[in-house]
C-alpha positions in Angstrom: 22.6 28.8 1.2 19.4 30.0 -0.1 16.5 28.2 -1.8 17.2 30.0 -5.4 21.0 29.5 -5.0 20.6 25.9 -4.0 18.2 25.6 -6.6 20.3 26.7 -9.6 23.5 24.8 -8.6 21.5 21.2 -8.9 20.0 22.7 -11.9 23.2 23.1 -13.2 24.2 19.8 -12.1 26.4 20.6 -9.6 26.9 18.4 -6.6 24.9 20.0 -3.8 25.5 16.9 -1.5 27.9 18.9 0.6 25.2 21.4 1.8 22.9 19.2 3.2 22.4 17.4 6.3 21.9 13.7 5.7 21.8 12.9 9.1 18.0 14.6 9.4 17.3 13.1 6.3 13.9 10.6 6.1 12.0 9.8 2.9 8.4 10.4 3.4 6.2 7.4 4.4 8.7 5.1 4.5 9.8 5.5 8.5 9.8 2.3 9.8 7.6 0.7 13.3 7.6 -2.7 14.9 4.8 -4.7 15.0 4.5 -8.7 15.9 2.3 -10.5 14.3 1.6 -14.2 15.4 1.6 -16.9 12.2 0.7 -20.6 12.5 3.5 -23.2 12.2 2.6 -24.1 8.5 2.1 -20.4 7.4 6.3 -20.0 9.0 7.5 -22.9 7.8 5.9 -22.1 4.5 6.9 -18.3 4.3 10.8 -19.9 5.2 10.6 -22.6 2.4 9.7 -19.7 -0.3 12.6 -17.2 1.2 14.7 -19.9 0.9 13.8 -20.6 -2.5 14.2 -16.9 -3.7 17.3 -16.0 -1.4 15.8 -13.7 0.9 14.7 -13.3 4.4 11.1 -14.2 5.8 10.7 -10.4 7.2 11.7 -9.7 3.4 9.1 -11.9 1.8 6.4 -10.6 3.9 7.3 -7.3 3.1 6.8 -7.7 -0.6 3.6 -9.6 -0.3 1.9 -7.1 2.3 3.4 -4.2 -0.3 1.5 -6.0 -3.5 -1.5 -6.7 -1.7 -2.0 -3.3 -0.5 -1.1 -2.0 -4.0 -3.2 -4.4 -5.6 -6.3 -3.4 -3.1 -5.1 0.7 -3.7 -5.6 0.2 -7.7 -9.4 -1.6 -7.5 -10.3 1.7 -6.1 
């Protein structure tokens, strides 16, 4: 299917699922690498308290905090 065409059908609101192929499919800066990073006993058991208190999982917590911490450093700018 061409650009234009598949661009008019999800104009129209058409479902245009069926012509593309998810399995390639990445969203931009989001691909994922492993990295280890060694904590201190306090900072682990600390992070784990705090998880536990908000239902999630430590990678999860430190996720968010790295993500608002860069944000908040990106918007002082």
């Amino acid at each position: 299917m061409k650009a234009k065409n598949f661009d008019a059908k999800f104009d129209k609101g058409e479902d245009v699922s069926t012509v593309l192929d998810l399995s390639k499919a990445r969203r931009p800066l989001q691909e994922q690498r492993r990295v280890n990073v060694d904590f201190p006993t306090w900072m682990i058991e600390s992070l784990d308290r705090e998880a536990n208190r908000l239902g999630v999982t430590r990678q999860s917590i430190i996720k968010v905090w790295l993500a608002e911490r860069l944000e908040e450093i990106a918007s002082n700018k």
